[in-house]
DOBATOR-681750 format. One record per atom (N, C-alpha, C, O): residue in three letters; x, y, z. Coordinates in pm, 1 decimal, m for minus. Layout:
N
<site residu="ala" px="X" py="Y" pz="Z"/>
...
This chain:
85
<site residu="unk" px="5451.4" py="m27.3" pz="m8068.0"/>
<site residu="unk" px="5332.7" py="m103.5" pz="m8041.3"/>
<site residu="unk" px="5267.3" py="m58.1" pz="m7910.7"/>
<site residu="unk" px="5147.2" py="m44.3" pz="m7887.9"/>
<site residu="unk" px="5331.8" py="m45.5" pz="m7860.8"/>
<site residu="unk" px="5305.1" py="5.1" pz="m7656.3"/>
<site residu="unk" px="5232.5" py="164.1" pz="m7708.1"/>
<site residu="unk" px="5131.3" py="195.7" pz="m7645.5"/>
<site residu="unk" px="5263.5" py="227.0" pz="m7778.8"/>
<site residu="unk" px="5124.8" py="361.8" pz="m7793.8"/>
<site residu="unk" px="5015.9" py="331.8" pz="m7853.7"/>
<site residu="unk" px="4908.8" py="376.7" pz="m7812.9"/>
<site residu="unk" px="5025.8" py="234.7" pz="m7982.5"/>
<site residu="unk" px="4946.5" py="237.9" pz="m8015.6"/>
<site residu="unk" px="4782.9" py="126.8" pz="m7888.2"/>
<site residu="unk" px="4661.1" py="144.0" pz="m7894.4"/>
<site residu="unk" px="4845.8" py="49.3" pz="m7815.7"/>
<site residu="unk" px="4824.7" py="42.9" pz="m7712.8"/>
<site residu="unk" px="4731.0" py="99.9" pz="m7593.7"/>
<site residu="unk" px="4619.6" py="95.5" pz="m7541.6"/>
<site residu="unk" px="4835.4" py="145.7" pz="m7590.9"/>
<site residu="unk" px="4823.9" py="265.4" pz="m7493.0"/>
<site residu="unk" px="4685.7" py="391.6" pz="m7526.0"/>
<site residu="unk" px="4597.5" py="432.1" pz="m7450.3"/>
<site residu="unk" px="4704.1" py="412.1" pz="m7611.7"/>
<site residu="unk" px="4582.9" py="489.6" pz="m7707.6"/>
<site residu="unk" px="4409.8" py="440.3" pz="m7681.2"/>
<site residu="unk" px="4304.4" py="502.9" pz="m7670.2"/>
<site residu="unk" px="4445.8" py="304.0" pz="m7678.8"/>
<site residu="unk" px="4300.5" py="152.7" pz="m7695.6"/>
<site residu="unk" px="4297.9" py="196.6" pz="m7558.9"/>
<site residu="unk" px="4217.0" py="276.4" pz="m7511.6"/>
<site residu="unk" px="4379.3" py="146.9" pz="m7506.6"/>
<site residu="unk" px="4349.9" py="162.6" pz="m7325.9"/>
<site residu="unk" px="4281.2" py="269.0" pz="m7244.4"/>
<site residu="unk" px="4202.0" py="265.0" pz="m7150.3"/>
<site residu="unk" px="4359.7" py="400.6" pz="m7337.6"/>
<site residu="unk" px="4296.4" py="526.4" pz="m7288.7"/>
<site residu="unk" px="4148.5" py="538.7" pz="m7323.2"/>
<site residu="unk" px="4067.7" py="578.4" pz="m7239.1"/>
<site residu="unk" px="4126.1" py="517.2" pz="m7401.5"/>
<site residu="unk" px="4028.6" py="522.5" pz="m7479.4"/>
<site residu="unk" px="3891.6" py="426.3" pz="m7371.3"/>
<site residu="unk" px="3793.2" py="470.9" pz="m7312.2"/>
<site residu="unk" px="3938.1" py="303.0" pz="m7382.3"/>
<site residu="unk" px="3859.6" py="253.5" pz="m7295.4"/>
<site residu="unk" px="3861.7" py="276.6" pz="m7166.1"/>
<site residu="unk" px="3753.7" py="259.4" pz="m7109.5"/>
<site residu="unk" px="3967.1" py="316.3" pz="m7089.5"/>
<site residu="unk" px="3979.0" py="345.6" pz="m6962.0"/>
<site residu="unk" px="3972.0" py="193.5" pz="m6906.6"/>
<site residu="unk" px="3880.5" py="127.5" pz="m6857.4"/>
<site residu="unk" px="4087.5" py="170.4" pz="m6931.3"/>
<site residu="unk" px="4140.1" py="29.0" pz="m6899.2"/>
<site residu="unk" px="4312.7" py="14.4" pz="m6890.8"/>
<site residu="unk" px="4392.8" py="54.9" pz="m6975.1"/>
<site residu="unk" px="4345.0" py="m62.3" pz="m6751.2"/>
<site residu="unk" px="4405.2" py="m31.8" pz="m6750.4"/>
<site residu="unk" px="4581.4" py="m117.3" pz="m6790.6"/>
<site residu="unk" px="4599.7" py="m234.7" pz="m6758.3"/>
<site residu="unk" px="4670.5" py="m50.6" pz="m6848.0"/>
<site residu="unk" px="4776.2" py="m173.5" pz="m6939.4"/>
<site residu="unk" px="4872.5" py="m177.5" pz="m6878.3"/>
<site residu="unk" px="4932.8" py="m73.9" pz="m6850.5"/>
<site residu="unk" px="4918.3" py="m307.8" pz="m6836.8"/>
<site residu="unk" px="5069.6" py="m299.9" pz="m6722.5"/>
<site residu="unk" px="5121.1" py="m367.5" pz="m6819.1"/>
<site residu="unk" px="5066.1" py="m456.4" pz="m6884.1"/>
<site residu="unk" px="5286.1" py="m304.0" pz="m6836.2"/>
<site residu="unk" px="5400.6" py="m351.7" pz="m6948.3"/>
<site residu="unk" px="5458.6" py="m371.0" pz="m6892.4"/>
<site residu="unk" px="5470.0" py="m291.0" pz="m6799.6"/>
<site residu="unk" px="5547.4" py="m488.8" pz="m6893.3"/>
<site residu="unk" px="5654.1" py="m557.6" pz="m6840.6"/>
<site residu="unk" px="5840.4" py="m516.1" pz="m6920.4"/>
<site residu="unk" px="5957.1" py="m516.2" pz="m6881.0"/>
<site residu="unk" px="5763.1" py="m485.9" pz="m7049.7"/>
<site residu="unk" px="5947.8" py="m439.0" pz="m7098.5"/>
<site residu="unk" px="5918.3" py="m281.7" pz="m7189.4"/>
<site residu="unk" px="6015.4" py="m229.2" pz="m7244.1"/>
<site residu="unk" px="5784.3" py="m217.6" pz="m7198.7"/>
<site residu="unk" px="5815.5" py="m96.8" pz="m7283.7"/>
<site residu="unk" px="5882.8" py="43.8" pz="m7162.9"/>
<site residu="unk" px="5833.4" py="89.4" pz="m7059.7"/>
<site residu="unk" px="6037.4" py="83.5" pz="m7250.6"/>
<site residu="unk" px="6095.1" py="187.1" pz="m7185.1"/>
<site residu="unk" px="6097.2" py="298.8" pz="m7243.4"/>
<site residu="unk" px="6179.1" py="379.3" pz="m7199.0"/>
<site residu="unk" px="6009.7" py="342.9" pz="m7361.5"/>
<site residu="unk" px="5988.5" py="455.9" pz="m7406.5"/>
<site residu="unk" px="5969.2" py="545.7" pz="m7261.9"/>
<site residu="unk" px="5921.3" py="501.4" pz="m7157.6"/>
<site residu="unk" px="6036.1" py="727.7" pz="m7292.5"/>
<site residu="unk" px="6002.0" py="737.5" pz="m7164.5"/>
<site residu="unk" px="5837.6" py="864.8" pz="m7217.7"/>
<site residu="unk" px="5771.9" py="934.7" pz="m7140.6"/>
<site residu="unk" px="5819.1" py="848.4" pz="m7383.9"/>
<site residu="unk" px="5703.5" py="894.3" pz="m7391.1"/>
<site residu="unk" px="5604.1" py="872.5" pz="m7327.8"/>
<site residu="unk" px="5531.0" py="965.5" pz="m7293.7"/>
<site residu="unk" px="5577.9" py="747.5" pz="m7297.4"/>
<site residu="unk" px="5478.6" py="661.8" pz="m7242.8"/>
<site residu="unk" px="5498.4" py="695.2" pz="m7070.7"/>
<site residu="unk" px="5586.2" py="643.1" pz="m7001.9"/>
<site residu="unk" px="5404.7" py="785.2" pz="m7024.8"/>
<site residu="unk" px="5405.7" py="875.9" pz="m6932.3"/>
<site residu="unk" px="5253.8" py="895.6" pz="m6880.5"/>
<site residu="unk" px="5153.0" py="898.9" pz="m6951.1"/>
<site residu="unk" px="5261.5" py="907.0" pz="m6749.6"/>
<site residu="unk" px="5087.9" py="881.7" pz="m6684.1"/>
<site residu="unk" px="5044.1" py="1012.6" pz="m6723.2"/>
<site residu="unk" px="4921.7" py="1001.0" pz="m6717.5"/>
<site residu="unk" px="5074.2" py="1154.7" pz="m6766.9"/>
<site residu="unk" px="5030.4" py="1240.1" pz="m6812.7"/>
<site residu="unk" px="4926.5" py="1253.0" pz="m6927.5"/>
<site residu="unk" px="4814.9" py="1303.2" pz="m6941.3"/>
<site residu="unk" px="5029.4" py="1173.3" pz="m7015.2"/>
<site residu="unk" px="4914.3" py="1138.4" pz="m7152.0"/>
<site residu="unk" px="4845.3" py="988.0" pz="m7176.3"/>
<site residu="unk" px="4763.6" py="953.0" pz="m7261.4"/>
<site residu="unk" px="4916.2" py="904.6" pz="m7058.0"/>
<site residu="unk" px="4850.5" py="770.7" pz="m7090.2"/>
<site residu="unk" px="4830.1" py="742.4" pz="m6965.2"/>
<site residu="unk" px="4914.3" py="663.6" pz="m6922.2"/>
<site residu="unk" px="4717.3" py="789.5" pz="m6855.9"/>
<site residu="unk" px="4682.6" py="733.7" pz="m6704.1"/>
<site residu="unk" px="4697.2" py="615.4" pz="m6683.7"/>
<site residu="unk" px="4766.0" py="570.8" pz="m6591.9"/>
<site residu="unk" px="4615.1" py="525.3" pz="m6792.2"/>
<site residu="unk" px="4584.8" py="392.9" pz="m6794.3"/>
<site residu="unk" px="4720.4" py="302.3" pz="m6857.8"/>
<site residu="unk" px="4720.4" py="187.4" pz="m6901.9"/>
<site residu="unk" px="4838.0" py="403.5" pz="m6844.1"/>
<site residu="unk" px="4953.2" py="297.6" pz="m6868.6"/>
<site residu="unk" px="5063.7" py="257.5" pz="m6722.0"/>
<site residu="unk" px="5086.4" py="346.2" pz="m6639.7"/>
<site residu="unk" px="5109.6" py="150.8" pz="m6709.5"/>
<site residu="unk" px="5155.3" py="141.6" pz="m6592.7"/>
<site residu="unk" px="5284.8" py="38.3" pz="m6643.1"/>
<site residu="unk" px="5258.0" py="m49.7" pz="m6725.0"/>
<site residu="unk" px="5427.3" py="52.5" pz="m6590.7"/>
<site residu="unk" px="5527.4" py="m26.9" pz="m6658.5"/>
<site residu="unk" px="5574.6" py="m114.6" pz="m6492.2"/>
<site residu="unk" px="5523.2" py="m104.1" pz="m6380.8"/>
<site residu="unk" px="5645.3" py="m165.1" pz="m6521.6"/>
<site residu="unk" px="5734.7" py="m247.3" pz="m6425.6"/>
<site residu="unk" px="5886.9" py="m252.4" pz="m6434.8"/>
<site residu="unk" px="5964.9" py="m316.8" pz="m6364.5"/>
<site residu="unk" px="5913.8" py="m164.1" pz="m6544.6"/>
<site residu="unk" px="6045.6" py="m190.4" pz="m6571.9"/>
<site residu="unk" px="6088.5" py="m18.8" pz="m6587.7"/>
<site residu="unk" px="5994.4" py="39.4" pz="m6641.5"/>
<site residu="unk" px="6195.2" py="68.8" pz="m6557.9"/>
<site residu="unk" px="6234.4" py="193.9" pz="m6551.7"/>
<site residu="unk" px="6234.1" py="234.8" pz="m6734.0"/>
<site residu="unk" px="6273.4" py="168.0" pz="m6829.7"/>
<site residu="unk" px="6174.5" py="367.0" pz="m6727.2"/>
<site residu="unk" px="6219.4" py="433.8" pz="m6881.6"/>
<site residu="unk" px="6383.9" py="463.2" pz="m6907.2"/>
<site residu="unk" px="6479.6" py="475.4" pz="m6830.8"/>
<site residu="unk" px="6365.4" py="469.1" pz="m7073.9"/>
<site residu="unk" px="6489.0" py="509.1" pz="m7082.9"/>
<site residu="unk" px="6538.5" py="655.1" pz="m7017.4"/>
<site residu="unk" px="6643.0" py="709.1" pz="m7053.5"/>
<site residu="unk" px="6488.8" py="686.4" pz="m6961.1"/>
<site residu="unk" px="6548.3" py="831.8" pz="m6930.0"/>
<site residu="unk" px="6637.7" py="771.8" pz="m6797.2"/>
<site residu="unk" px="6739.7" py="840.3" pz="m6789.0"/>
<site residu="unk" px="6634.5" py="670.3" pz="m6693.6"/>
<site residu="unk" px="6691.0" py="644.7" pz="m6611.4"/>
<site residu="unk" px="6842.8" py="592.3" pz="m6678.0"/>
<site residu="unk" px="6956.4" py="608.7" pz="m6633.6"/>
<site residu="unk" px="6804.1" py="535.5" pz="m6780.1"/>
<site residu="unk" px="6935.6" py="481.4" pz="m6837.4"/>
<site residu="unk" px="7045.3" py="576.0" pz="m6882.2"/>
<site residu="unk" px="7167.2" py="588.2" pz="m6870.1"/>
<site residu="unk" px="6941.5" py="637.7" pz="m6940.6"/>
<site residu="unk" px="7043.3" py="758.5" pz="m7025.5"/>
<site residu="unk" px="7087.7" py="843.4" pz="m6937.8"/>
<site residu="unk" px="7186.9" py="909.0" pz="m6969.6"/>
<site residu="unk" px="7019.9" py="866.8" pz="m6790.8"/>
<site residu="unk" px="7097.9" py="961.7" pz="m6709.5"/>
<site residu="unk" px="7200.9" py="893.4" pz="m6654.1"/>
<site residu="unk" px="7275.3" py="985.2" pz="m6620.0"/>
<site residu="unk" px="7242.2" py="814.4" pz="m6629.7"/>
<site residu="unk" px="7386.6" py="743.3" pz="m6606.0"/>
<site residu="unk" px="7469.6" py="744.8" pz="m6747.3"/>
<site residu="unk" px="7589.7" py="761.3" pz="m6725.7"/>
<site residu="unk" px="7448.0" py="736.2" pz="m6840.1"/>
<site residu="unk" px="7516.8" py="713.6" pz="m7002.0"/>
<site residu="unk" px="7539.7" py="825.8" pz="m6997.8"/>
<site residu="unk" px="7643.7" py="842.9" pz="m7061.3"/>
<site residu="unk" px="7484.2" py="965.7" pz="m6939.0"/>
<site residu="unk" px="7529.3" py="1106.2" pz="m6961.2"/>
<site residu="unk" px="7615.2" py="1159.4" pz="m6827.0"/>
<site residu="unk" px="7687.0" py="1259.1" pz="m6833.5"/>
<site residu="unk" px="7596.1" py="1067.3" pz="m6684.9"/>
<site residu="unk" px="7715.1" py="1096.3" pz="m6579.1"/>
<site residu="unk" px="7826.4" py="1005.3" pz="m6596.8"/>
<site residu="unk" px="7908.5" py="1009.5" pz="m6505.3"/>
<site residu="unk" px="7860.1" py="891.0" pz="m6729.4"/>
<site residu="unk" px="7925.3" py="835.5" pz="m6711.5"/>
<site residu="unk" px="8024.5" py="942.5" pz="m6846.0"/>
<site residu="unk" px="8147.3" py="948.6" pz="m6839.8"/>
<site residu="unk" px="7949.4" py="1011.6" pz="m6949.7"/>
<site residu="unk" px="8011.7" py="1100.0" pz="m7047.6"/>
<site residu="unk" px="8101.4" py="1200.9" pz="m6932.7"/>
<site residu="unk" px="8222.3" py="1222.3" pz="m6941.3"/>
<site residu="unk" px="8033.2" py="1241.4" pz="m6852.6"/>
<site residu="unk" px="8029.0" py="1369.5" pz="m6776.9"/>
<site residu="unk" px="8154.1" py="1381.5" pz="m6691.2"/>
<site residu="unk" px="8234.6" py="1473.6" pz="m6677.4"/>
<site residu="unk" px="8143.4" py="1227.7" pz="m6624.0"/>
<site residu="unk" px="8277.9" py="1188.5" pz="m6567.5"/>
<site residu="unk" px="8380.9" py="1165.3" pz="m6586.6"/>
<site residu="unk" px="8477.3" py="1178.6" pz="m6511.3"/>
<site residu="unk" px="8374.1" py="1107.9" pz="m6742.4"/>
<site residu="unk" px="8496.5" py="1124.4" pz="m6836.9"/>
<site residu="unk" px="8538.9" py="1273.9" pz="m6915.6"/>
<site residu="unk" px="8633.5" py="1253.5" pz="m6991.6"/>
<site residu="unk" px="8523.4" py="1322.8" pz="m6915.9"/>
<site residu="unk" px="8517.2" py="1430.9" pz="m6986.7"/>
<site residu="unk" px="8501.6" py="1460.9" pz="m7083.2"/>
<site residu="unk" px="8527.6" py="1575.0" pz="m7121.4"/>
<site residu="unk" px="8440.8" py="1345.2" pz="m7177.2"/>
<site residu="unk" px="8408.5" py="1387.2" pz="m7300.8"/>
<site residu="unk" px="8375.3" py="1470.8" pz="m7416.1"/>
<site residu="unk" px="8265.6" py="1526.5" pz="m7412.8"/>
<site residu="unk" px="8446.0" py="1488.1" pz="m7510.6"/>
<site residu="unk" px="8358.2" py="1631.6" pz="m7524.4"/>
<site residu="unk" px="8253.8" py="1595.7" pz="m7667.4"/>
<site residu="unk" px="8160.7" py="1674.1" pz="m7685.5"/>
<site residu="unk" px="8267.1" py="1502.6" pz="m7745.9"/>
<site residu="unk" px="8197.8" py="1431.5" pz="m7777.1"/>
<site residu="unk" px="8138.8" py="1301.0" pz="m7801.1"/>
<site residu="unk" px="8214.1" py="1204.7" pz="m7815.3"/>
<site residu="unk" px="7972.6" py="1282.0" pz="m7809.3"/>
<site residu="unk" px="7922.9" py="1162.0" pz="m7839.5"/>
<site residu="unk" px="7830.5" py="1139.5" pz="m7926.1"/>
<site residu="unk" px="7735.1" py="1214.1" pz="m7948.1"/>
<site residu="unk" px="7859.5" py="1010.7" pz="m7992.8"/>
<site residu="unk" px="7711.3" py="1021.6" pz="m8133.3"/>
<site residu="unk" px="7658.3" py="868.6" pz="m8090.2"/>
<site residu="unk" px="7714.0" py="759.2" pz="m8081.9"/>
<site residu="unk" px="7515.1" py="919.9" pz="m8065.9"/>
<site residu="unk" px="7487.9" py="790.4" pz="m8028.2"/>
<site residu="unk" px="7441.5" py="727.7" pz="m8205.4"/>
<site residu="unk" px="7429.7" py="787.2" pz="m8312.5"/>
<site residu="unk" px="7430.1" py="624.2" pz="m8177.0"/>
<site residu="unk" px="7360.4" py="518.8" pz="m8221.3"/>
<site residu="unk" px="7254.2" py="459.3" pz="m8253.6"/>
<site residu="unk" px="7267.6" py="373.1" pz="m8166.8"/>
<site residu="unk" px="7159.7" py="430.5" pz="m8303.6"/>
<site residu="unk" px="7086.3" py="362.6" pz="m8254.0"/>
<site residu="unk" px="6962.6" py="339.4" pz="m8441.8"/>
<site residu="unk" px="6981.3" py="374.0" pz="m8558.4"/>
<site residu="unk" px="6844.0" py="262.5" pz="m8366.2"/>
<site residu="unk" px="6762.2" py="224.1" pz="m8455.9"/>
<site residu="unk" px="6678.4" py="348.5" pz="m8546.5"/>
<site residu="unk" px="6671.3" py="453.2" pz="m8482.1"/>
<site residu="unk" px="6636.8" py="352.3" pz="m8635.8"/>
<site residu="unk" px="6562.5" py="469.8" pz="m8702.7"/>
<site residu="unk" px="6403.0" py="420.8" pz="m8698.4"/>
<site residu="unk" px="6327.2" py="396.9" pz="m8792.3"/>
<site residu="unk" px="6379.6" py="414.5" pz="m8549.5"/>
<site residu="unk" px="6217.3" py="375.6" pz="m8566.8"/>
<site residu="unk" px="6178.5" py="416.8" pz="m8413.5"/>
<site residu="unk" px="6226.9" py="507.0" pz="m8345.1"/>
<site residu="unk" px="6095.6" py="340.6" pz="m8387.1"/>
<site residu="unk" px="5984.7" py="430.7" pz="m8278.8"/>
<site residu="unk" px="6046.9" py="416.8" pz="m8155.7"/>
<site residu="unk" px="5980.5" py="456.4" pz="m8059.9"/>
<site residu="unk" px="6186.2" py="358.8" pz="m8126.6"/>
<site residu="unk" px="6259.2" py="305.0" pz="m8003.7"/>
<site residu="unk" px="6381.9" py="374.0" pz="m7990.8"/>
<site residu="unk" px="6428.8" py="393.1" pz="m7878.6"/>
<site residu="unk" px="6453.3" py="423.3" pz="m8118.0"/>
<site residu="unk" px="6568.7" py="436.5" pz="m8151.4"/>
<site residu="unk" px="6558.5" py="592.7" pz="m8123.2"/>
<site residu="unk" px="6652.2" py="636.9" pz="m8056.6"/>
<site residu="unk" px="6444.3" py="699.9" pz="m8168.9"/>
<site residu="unk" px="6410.8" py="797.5" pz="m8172.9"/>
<site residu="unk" px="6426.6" py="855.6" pz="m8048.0"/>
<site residu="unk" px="6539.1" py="894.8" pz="m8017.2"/>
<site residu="unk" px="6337.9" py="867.8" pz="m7973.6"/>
<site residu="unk" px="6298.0" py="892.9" pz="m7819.1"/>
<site residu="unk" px="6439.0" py="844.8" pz="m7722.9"/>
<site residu="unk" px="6473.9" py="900.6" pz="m7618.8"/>
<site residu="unk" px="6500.2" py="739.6" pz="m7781.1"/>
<site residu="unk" px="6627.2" py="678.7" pz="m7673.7"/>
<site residu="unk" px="6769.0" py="825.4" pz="m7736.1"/>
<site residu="unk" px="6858.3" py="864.6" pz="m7661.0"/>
<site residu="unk" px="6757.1" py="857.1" pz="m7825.5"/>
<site residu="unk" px="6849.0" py="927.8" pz="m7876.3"/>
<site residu="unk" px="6831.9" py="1056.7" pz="m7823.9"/>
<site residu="unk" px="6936.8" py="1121.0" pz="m7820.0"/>
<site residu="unk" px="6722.2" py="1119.8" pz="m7778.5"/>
<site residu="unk" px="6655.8" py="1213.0" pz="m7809.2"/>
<site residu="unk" px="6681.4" py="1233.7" pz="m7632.5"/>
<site residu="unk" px="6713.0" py="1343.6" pz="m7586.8"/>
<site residu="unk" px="6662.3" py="1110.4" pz="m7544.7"/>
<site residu="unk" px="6673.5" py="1138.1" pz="m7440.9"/>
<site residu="unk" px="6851.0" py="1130.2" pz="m7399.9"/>
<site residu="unk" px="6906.2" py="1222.6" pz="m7340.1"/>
<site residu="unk" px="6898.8" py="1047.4" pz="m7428.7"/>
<site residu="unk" px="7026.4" py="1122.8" pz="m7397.5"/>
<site residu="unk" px="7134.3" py="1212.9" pz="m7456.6"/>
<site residu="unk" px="7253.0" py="1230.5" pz="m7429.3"/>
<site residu="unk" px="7056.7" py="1260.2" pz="m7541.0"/>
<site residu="unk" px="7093.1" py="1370.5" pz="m7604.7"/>
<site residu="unk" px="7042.3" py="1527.8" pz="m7467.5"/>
<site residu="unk" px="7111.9" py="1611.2" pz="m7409.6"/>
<site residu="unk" px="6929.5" py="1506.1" pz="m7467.9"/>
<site residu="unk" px="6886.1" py="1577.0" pz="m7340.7"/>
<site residu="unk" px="6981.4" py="1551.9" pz="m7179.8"/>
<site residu="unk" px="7023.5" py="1631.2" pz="m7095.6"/>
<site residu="unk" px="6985.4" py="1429.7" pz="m7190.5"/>
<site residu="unk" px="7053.9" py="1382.1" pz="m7042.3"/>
<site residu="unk" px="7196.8" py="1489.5" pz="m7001.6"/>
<site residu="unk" px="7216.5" py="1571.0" pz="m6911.5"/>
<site residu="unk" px="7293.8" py="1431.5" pz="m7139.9"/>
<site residu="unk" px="7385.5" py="1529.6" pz="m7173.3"/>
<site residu="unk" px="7378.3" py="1686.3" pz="m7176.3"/>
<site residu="unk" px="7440.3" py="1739.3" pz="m7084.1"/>
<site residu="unk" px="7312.1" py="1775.2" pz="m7268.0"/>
<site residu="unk" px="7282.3" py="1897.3" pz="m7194.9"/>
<site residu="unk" px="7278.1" py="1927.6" pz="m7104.7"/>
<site residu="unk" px="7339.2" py="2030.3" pz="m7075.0"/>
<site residu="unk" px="7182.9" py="1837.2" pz="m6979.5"/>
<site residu="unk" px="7138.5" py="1851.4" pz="m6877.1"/>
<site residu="unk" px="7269.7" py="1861.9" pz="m6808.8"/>
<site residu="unk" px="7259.0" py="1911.6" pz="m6696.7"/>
<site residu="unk" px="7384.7" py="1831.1" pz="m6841.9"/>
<site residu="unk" px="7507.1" py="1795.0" pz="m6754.1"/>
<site residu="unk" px="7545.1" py="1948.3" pz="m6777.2"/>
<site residu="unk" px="7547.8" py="2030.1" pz="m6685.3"/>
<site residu="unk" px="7571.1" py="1974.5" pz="m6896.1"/>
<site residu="unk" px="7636.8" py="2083.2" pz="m6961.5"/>
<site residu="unk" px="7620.3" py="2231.6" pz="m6903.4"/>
<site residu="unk" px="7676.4" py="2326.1" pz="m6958.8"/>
């Protein structure tokens, strides 16, 4: 809901403060007029990937929803992890 949003906003050049969207798509690059209050998932997932990192894991499957939240959260600590690697 927060892009499609986000999109209206740009569009008008108006500007949208979110209180809970953590997509970390939703980025002042492609959406100026978006502004959050709460950290993206990429902050999360970089601890979920120093806490893999610290354990030594050698594997993890995340979890998660098959929709517009579940995607991008997977996607980023899937990245987070590499990033360790």
């Amino acid at each position: 809901m927060a892009h499609v949003i986000s999109h209206i906003a740009n569009e008008l050049q108006v500007p949208l403060l979110s209180f809970a969207a953590t997509d970390p798509s939703l980025n002042s690059l492609q959406f100026p007029y978006f502004v959050r209050t709460t950290q993206s998932d990429l902050f999360q997932m970089a601890v979920v990937a120093d806490i893999v990192s610290y354990c030594e894991w050698q594997a993890v499957i995340p979890i998660y929803t098959d929709d517009d939240h579940g995607h991008p959260v997977s996607k980023s600590i899937s990245k987070s992890i590499d990033l360790r690697n």
